[in-house]
N, C-alpha and C positions, 0 to 999 in steps of 0.2 A: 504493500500500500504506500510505502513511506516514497519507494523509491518511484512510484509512477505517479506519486504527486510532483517529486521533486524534475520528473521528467516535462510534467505538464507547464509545471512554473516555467523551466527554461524555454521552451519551444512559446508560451505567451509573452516573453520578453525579447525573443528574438523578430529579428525582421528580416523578409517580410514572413507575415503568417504565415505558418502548414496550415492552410485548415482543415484536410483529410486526418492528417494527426493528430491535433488538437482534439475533434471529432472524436476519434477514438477513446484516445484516451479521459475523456471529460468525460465520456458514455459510461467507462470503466468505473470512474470516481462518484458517480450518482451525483447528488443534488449539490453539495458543496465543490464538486467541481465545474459543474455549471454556472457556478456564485462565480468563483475562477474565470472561467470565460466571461463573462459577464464585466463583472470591473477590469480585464482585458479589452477590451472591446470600448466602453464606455471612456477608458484612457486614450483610444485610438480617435475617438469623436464619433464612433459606429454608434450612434445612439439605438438606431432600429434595431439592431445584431443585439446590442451589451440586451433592450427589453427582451428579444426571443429568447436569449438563452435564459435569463429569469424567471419568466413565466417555466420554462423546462426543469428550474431549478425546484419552482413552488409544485410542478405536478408529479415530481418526485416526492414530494415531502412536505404536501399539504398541510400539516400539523405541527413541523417542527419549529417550534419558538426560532431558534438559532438561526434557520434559513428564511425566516420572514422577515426577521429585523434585517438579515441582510440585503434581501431582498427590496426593503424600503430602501435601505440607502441610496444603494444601486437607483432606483426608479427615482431619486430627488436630481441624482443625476441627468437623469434621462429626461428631465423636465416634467415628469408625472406626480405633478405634486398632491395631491389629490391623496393619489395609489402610494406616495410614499408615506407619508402622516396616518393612511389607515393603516399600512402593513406592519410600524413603526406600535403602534396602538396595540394592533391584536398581540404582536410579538411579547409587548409589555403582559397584557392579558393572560398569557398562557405560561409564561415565567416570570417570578418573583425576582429572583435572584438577579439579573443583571438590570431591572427594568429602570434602576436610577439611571445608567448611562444612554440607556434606551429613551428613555424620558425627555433627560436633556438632547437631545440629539432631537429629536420633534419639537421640544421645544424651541433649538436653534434654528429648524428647518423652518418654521413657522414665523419668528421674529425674522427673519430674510427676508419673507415671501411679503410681508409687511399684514400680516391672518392675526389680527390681533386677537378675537376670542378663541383659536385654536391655540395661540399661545399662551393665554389665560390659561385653558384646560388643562395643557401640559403645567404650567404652573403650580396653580390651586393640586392638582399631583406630585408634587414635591414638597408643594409646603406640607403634605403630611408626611413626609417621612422628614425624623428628627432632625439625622445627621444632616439632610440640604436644607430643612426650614429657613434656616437664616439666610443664608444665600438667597433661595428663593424669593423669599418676602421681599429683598431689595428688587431682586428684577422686576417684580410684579410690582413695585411701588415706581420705579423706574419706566415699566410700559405706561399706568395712569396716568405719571407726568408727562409723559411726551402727547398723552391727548388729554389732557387738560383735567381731568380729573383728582383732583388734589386731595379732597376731602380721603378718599378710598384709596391714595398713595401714601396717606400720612397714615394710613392706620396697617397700612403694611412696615411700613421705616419703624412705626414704633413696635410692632409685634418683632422683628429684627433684634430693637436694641431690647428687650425683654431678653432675650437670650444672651447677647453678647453688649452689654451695657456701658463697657470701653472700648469702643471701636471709635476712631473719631471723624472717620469718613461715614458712620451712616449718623450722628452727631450733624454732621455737615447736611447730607440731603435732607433730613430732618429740618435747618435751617432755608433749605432752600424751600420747600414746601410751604414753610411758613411764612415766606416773603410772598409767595402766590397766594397765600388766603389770607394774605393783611395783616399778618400778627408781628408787627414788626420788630418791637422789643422781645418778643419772646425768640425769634428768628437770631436777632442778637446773643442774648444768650444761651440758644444752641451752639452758634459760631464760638463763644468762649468755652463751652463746655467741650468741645470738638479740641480746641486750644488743648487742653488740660491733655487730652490726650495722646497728644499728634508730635512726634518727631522733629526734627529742624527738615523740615524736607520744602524744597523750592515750591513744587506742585500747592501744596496744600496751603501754603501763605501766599499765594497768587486769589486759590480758591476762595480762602478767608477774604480776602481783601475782596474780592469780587462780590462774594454774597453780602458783606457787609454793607460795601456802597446802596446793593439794590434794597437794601435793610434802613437806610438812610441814616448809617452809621459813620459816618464819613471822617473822624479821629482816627477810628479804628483800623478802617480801609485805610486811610494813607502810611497807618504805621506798619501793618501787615504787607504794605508794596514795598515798604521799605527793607524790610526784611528780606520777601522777595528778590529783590534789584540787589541786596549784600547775598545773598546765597546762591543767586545767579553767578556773582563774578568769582565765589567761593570753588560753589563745583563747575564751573564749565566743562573742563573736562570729562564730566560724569553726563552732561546734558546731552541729549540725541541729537537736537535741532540748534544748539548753537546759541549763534547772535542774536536771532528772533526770541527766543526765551530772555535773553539778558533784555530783549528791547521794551516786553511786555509791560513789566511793573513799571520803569521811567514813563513809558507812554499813558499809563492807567493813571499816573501822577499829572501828565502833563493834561490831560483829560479834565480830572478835578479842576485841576489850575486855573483851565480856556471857564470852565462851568461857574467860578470865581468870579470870572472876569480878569484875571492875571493874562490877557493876552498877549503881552509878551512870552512872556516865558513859557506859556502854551506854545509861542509857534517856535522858541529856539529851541524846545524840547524836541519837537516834530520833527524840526530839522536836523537836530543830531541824530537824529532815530531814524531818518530816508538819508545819511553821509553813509550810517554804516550797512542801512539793508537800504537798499532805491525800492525796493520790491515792495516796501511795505505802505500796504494800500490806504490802510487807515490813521497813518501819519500824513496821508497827501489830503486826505478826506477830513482831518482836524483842520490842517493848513489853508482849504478850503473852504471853511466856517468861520476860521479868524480871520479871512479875507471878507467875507458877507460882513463880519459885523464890525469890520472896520469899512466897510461902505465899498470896499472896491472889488466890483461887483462881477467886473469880466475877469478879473485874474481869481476869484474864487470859482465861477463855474472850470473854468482852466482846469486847477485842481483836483475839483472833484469828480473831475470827466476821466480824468486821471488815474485818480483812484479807482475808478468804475473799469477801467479799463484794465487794471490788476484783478479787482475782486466784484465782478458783476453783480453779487450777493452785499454788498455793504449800505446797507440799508441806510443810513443814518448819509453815507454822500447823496443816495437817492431824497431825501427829505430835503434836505438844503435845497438840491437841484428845482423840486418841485416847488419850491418859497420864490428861487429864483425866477421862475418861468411865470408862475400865480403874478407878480410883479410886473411881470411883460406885460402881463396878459393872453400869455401862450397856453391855452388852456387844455388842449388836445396834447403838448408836452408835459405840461402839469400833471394832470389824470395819468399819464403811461408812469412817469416816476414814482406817483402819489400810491398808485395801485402795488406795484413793485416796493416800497418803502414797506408798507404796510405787511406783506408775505412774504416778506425777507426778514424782517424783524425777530429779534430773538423770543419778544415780547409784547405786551402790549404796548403800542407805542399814541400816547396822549399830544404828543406835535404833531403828531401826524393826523388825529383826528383834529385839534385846532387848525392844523393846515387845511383837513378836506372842509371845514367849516367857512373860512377865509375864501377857500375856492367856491364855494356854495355863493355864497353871498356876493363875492363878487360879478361870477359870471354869471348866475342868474338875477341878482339883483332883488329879491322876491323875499317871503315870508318861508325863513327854511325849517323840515318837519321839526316839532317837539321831540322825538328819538334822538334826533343828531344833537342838538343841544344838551337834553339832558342826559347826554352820554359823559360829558366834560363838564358835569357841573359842580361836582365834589371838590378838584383840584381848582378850580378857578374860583367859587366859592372859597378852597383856603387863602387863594391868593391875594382876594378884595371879595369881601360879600356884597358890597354895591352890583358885582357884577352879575347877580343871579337874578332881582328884578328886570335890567335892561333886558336880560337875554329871554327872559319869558314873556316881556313884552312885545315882543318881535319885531320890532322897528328895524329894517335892513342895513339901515347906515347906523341906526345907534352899536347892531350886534356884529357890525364888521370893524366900527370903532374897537369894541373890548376884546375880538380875537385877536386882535395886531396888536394892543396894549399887552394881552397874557402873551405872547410868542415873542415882544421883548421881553416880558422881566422873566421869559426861560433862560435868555443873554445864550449864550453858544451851545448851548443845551437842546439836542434835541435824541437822544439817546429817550430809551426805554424806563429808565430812571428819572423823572422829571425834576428839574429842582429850581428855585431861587433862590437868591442872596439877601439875607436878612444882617444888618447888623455888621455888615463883614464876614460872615459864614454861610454854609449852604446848608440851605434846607430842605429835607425833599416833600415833593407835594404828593397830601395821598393820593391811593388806588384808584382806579376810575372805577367806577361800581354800577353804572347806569343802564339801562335794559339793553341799549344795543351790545353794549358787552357782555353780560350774561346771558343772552341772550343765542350770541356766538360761542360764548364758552361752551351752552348747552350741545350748542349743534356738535362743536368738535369734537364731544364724549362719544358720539355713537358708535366709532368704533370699538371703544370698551364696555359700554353697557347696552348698545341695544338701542331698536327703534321706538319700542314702547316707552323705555325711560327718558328718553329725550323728547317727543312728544307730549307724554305727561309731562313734565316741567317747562314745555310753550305753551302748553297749554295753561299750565300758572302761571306763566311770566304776562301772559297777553291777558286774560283776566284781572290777575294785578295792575297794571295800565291801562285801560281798554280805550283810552285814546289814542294809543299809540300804535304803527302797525307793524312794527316790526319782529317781534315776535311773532306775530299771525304768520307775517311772511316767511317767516326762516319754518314756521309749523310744514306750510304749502313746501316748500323746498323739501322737504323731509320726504313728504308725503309723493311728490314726484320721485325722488328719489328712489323710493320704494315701491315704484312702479302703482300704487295707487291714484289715478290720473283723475277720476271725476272728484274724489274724496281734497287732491289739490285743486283742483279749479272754481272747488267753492269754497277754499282758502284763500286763497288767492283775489278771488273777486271780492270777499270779506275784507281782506286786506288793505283792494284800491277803494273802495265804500268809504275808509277811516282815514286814507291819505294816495288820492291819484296819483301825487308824483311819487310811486314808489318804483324804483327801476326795476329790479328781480320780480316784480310780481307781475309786469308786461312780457317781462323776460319768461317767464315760467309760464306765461299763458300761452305766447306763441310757440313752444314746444308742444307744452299739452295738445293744443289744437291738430296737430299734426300728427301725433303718437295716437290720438284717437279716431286718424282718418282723415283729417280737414286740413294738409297743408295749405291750403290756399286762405282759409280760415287764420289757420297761424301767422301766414303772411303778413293780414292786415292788420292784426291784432299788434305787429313787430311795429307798423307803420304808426299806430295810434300812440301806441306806447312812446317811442320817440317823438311824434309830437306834442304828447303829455308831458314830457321833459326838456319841454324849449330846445327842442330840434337840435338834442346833443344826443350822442350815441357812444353806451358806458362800453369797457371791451368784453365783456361777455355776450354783447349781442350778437357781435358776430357768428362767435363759436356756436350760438341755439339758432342765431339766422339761418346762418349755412346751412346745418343739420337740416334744417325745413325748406330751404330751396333744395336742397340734393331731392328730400322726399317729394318734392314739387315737379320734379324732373328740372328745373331753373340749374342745367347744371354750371354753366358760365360763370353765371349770378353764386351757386354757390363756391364755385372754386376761389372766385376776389375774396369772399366773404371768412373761408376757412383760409386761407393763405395769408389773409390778415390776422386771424387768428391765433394762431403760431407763430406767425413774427414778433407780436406782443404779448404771448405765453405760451413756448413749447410745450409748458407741460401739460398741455389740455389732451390729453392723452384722447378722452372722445371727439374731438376735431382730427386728429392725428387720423382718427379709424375711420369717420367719415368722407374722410380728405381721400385717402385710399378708395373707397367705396366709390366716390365720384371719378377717380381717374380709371376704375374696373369698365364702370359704365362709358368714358369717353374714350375706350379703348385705349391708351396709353399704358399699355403690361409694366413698362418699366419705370414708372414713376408710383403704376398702384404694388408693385416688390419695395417697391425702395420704402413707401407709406409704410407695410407689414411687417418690412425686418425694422422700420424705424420705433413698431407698436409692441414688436416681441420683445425691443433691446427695453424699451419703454413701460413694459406691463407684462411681462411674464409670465405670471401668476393666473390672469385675466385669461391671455392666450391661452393656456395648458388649460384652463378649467373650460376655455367654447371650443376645443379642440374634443374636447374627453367629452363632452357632450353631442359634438357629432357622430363620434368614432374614428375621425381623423386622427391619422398621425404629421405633427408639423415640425418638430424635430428629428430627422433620421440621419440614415447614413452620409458622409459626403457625396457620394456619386445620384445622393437621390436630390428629385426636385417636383414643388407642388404645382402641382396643374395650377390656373390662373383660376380655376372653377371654386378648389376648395379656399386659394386665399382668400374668397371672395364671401366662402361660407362664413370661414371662421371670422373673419369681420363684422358682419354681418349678425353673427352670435354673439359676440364680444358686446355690441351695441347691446341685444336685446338682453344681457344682462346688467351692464354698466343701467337699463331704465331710464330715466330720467336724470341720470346726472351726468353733468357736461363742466361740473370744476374742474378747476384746474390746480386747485390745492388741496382737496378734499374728495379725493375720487374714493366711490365705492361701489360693492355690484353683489347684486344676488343672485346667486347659482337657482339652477331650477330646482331644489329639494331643499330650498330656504337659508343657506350658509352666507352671512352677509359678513365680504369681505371688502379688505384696505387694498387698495395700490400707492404704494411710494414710487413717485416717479422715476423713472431710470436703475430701478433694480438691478438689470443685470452689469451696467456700467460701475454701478457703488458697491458691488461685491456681494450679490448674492451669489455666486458659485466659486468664489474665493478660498470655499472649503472643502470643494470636491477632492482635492487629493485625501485630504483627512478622513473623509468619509468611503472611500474608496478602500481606502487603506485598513479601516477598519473592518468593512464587509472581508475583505481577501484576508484577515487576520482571524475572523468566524469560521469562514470556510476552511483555512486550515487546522484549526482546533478542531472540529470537525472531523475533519482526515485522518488527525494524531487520533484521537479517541478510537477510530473505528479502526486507525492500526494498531491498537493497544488491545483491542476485544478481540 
């Protein structure tokens, strides 16, 4: 046995394959050497070959724990994500004994795939066995936070420190959660309790100093940079990344300083900081705000085009940029940066809603909704309570007077952290709290809790205000989302009932119309809607326009529409499929290939689940290639799960046996398969245990 495994091993490492031998001998070996060819094959990029010979492995050996789990890996490989997370399951199911590793491994497969409640599952299964709990409870408070779910992150962080009560990294996220629900002196001292227990280590007094500031601790924060910036030039030699780490704490200093008002010594900080990196985006992107708010106005955009042009993601140049252009009166440049500021942002960022406010008011001139105002009325309220009668008044020129008053005394501040200068000190301004932000937080949770529980809480939010519509409206977004289409369209009409000028709810009508038969219906409803909004058109129209001229057969009309689309947000993953679907139908083969390898590199997860649902297979061997017929299906299926959502930052979809999952854009580019050799390597490590045993019997 030993020696015709050892035989098999070298003839799958040689090149090129025997496959007559192979054959053989894999025949000889039963099911674990089919596992063998299998991770063979699937290293070679034979995706179609590595699935046959696993299915041969499972019908060998239907039952055995050992060949199932490896069997899942192999199939995560092969793009079958689906088949590998079940196989991965039953494998745990049937054997006790290794199912921690088995566990985490779906569980890793699933936080990839961006499956947030399949990763829950795996989860919430670890946190019962002792030895991972703690571990556990941090990832699982770690997925909450990255969708917004704070409440249900903090009660994992502290089930954690129950067990391990000196650790001072979960001390830390425990701070960090707290600065998300407002608790801001307590978030404090977490961060010193975290102190108590934490090392001289660079990392962790960068960290301190970070969650401090956003804590509005700001003594604190600058002596933790300081620390930082000595332990930087302490260990260089121990640092991965060099100059860039030594540059971070000076520059977190020189940040505070510009937020001061010290602008000098903001911009010669900057500048020693782009002598020794030029590369560093967000010294050119300070040096561009100390230019704004010293008045010179062309050499700030300079700058921060500059900077954009390093780090396309630096949300905080984007906001400047948008101030600048609002200033023009370049309102269509305004909007592209304002939108981009905002979903870039690390956080919520309150200049940027005073900015879209300013924008409001300016370009339209008009009485703007109650939601938008009392979205910013808490921090502006701290800032001058004079300012909260003008602003409920709605006098246009009084409420664009007090936006531009609060966006100076930010002074160079427009960071996620809002603050003033009181006294010669900064102060930070509280939380925004107002419905249109809870209102988005609720929506962001869905991927961790579910459509019913975000529903239910629009449904409290928009009764608790009921003059306001935006709640209603993000309720209707839900509800298309979820493929529920009449249940949205009398949301949505509810919506504009309470306030016409709401864009997404024109936006969501002319979709609906269309998903229920009436393109031409949705058309007009596109047309009215833009009209209702003083004949400005937001960028999401395009991307649900388009979609409804494709369905219109307007394919022309829709190709301007979706091509615009994508130029002011690739990641609108359902324009991307759309866009393919219209070039299926204009006959152009090679531009609708190029749209579906651009949707697989784009959504993965999405493709493999409307492939598995046809029966197609869309990842195989090299020499194989998909007819123009099935690209055309799986797109096509892609859509009718994706439903009603056409985000571009919040994409989700429902499989047809009710699995509502996430897509993060660009998956296979940011490393979901990053881990195939690992995972390979462990299948081919089963299969020879395997081997051993049965040469041992």
């Amino acid at each position: 046995m030993r020696a015709r495994t050892r035989a098999l091993d070298q003839l799958l490492e040689a090149e090129p394959l025997a496959e007559a031998q192979v054959e053989r001998l894999a025949s000889e070996l039963g099911a674990p050497g089919r596992i063998m060819v299998a991770v063979a094959y699937a290293k070679r990029g034979r995706l179609r070959s590595a699935r046959a010979a696993v299915e041969q492995a499972l019908g060998l050996a239907p039952e055995d724990a050992v060949v199932i789990a490896a069997a899942g890996m192999v199939s995560f490989v092969t793009r079958d994500y689906q088949l590998s997370l079940e196989r991965l399951e039953r494998a745990v199911s049937k054997h006790s004994g290794p199912a921690l590793r088995w566990l985490t491994m779906a569980r890793d497969f699933a936080a990839r795939l961006g499956w947030d409640l399949e990763e829950l599952a795996a989860l919430e299964a670890l946190c019962r066995v002792e030895s991972a709990a703690p571990k556990a409870h941090l990832s699982t408070a770690q997925l909450h936070a990255r969708r917004l779910n704070w409440p249900e992150a903090l009660r994992h962080v502290d089930a954690a420190l129950a067990a391990l009560p000196e650790v001072a990294t979960l001390h830390m996220e425990r701070a960090r959660l707290l600065v998300e629900l407002g608790r801001r002196d307590e978030a404090l001292a977490s961060v010193a309790r975290a102190c108590v227990f934490a090392g001289e280590s660079y990392a962790f007094q960068m960290e301190a100093g970070l969650v401090a500031r956003r804590a509005g601790g700001f003594p604190a924060a600058e002596a933790h940079f300081e620390r930082a910036e000595a332990l930087a030039l302490e260990q260089q030699g121990a640092l991965e990344q060099g100059v860039r780490l030594q540059l971070e704490p000076r520059f977190a200093r020189a940040e505070m300083a510009a937020w001061r008002g010290d602008l000098d010594r903001a911009a010669n900080e900057a500048e020693a900081c782009l002598v020794k990196d030029p590369s560093f985006a967000s010294a050119l992107r300070l040096l561009g705000a100390v230019a704004y708010c010293r008045g010179e106005i062309d050499e700030a955009e300079r700058r921060l085009l500059q900077a954009l042009a390093l780090d396309p993601k630096e949300s905080e140049a984007r906001a400047w940029l948008a101030e600048i252009y609002i200033g023009r009166k370049d309102y269509e440049a305004a909007d592209k940066q304002l939108y981009s500021a905002v979903a870039d942002a690390t956080g919520y960022s309150f200049p940027a809603a005073l900015l879209r406010l300013w924008f409001s008011f300016q370009e339209q001139g008009d009485k703007v909704a109650l939601a938008a105002l009392q979205e910013v009325l808490a921090p502006l309220s701290a800032m001058d309570p004079s300012y909260e009668p003008v602003l409920r008044a709605g006098d246009a020129a009084a409420c664009l007077g007090v936006t531009r008053a609060a966006l100076a005394r930010l002074g160079c501040n427009r960071s996620t952290v809002p603050t003033e200068v009181l006294g010669g000190e900064l102060r930070a301004l509280p939380p925004v709290t107002g419905l249109r932000y809870r209102s988005r937080v609720a929506l962001q949770r869905l991927r961790v809790v579910g459509a019913e529980e975000v529903a239910r809480t629009l449904r409290e939010l928009a009764a608790e205000e009921p003059e306001l519509a935006l709640a209603l409206c993000h309720l209707g977004e839900l509800e298309l989302w979820m493929g529920d289409y009449e249940a949205a369209r009398r949301t949505l009409r509810a919506t504009l009932a309470i306030q016409r000028r709401t864009r997404w709810a024109w936006i969501g009508l002319t979709l609906i119309a269309a998903l229920l038969g009436d393109p031409k219906e949705g058309l007009r409803l596109s047309a009215e809607g833009i009209e209702a909004m003083g004949n400005t058109i937001g960028p999401a129209v395009y991307a649900h326009r388009g979609d409804v001229q494709r369905m219109a057969g307007n394919l022309t009309e829709a190709v301007r529409d979706l091509e615009r689309s994508l130029e002011m947000h690739p990641r609108r993953v359902a324009a991307r499929i759309s866009y393919g679907l219209v070039q299926v139908a204009l006959g152009d083969e090679r531009r609708a290939r190029e749209a579906f390898e651009q949707v697989q590199r784009a959504a993965p997860g999405l493709v493999s689940d409307a492939a598995r649902e046809l029966g197609v297979v869309v990842w195989g061997d090299p020499e194989d290639e998909l007819a123009l017929e099935v690209v055309a299906s799986v797109l096509e299926r892609a859509l009718v799960l994706l439903r009603g959502n056409r985000s571009a930052s919040s994409i989700t979809y429902v499989t047809s046996d009710g699995r509502l999952r996430g897509c993060d854009f660009g998956q296979e580019s940011s490393g979901l398969h990053s881990g195939d050799a690992a995972a390979l390597y462990e299948a081919r490590r089963l299969a020879l245990a395997l081997l051993d045993r049965q040469g041992a019997a």
